[in-house]
N, C-alpha and C positions, 0 to 999 in steps of 0.2 A: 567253143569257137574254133580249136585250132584244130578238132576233130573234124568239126563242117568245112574248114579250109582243105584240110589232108583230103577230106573225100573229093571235092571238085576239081581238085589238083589237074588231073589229066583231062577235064572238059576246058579249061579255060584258055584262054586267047594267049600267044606270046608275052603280051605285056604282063597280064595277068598271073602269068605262070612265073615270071620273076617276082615278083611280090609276094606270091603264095611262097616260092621257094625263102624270103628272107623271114616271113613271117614264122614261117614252121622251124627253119634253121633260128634263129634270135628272137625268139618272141619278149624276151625281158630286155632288148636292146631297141625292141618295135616302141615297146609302151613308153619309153622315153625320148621316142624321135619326136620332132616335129617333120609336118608334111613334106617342107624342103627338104630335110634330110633322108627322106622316106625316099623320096620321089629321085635325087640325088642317086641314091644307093641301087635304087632299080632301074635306075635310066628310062621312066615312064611321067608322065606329066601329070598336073593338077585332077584334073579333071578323071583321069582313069583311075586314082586310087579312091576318088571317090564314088565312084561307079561298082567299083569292086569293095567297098566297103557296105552298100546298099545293095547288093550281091545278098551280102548275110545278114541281111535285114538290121542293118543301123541307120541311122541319118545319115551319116558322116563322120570323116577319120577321127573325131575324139572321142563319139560313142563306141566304135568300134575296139578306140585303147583299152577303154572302162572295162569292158567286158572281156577283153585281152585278159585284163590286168586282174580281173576277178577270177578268171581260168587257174592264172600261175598265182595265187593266193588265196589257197584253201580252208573253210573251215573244218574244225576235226571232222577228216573222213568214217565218221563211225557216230552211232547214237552219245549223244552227251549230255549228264545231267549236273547241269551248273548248281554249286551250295551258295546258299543264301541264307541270310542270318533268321530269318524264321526256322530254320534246318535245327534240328536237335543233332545229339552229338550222336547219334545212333543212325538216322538218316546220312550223317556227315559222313559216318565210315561207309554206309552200305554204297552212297555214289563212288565214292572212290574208288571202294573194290568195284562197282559196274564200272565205273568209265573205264579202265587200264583195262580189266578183261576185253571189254569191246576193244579198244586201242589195240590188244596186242593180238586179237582177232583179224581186226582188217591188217594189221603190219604182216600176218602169214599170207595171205592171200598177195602183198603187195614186193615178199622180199623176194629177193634174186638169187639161190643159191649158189649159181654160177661164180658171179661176183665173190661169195665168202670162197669161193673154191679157191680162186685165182687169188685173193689177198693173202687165204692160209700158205700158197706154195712161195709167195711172194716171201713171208715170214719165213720159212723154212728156209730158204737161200742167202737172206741176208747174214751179212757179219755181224752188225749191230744192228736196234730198231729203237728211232728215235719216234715219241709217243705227246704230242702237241695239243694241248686246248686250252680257251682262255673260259674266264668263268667259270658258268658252273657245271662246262664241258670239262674243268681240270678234274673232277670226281671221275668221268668217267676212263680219265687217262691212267689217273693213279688205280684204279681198279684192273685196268688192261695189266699193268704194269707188273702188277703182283700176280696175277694169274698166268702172264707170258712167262713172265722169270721162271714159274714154277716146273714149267716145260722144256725150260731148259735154254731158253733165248736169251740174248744177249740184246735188255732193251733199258730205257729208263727216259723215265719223263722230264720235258724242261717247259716250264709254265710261264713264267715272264716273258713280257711280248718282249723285252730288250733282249735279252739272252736268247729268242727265237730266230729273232734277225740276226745276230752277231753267229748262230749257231748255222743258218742258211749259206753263205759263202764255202764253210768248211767238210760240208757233205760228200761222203765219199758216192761213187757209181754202185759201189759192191753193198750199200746200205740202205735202209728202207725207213719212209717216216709214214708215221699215220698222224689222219688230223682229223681230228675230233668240234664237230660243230653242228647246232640245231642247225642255224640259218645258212651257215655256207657264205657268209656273206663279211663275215671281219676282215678287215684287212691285212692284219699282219699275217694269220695264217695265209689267209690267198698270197702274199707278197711271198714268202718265206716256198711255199707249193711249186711257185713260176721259178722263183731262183733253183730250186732242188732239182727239181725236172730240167732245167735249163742244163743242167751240167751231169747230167743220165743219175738223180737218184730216182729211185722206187719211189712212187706217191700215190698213199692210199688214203683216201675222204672214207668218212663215215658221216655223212651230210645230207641236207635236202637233194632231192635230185632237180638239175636246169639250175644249181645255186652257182655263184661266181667260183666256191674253192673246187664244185664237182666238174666244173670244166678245166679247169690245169691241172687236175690229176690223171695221174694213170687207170686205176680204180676205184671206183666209187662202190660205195654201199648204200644204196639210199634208203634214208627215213623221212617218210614226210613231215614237212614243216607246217606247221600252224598259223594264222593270221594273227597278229599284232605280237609278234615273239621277238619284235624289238622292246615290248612290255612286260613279257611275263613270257617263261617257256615253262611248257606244261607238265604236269608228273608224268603221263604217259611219253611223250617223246624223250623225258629223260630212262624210264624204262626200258623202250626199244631198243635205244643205244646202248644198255647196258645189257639185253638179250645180244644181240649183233657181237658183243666183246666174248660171251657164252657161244654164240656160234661159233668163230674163230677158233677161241678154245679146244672146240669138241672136233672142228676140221683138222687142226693141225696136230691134235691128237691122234686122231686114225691116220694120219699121213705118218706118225710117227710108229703106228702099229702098238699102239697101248690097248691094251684088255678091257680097261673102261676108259674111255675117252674123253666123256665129260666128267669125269671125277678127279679132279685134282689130290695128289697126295697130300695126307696131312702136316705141318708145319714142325719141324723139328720140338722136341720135346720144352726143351728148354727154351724156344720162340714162345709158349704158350703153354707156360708150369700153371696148373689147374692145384686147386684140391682135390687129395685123394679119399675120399669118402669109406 
């Protein structure tokens, strides 16, 4: 839908080109307008947004949302084979390793490296880097966490949404936070993003892209988000985001001019006393 809108764009009438223009700029703010509000916000009347809703072949402005609404809430973009309890435990493995392969398949094709570019120099300048997720986005912060320290950065995680907000006021300009979310859509990260930016810090989403925290960031990294991940988020989406933390990694290692860039040194000896065989 917001492809067929984007392409008619420049045939369409005045009226119609401000509707095109808020649909394509706010499509997740379209889907929960009503037509007054719609109509309000373009300064066009009843009757022409439904004209231009039947434009794109719908009835009328609520089929129009539906299928809005079905655009910006995707099924896994990549073949998926769901386990089901007639599934043996040998089938069970082989899905898994297929689904994440395909999953991190279509993620190369869909990621930005510009974006990791711009995050890793981001990283490099800050004094401190503060490292934000709730759930079971906090795995993927405590992982950033260990592998930035190890480069040398001045970073560390704070997980409780109380101590995010209390920590959001205190933000310096010269600091940088990453925020760590499938949906992009929590509030306390979005809250804690608007405050930090508000006051010149560094803000960098590792989130859906069009989600509420990838718009008050500075930079985004986007992973795509899955449908019903207010139910369940998927092993692969937790994968990607923990590829994206390996990118980073490997950026801000060749910015640093390391010999091997994605290989992290090993942990001090006595962090990890083995037996000696």
């Amino acid at each position: 839908m917001l492809k067929q809108v984007a392409m008619a764009r420049d045939s369409l009438s005045k009226a119609d080109f401000r509707l095109a223009e808020i649909i394509l700029k706010q499509p997740e703010d379209v889907i929960t307008m009503s037509m007054a509000d719609l109509k309000k916000a373009a300064g066009v009347s009843d009757p022409t947004i439904v004209r231009f809703c039947r434009r794109f072949g719908c009835s009328g402005y609520q089929e129009f949302k539906v299928r809005l609404a079905q655009d910006l809430s995707p099924e896994p973009p990549f073949t998926h084979q769901p386990i089901g309890p007639a599934d043996s435990v040998a089938e069970a493995v082989s899905k898994i390793l297929s689904n994440s392969m395909n999953g991190i398949k279509r993620f190369a094709s869909d990621v930005d490296p510009a974006a990791v570019e711009i995050a890793a120099e981001r990283l490099m300048k800050a004094r401190s880097i503060f490292l934000l997720g709730l759930g079971i986005s906090e795995t993927v912060a405590f992982d950033a966490e260990h592998k930035l320290f190890r480069l040398g950065l001045h970073c560390r995680t704070v997980f409780d949404a109380q101590r995010q907000m209390l920590l959001a006021p205190t933000l310096r300009a010269d600091e940088t936070v990453i925020f760590f979310s499938h949906s992009g859509a929590t509030r306390t990260l979005v809250s804690v993003a608007s405050i930090a930016k508000a006051n010149g810090v560094s803000t960098i989403a590792i989130t859906a892209p069009r989600s509420h925290l990838a718009k008050v960031c500075d930079v985004t990294i986007a992973v795509q988000r899955y449908e019903h991940s207010e139910l369940y988020t998927s092993l692969t989406a937790r994968l990607n985001h923990f590829l994206v933390v390996n990118m980073l990694v490997a950026a801000v290692g060749l910015k640093q001019g390391r010999k091997t860039p994605d290989n992290l040194t090993a942990l001090d000896p006595w962090l990890t006393e083995k037996f000696m065989d």
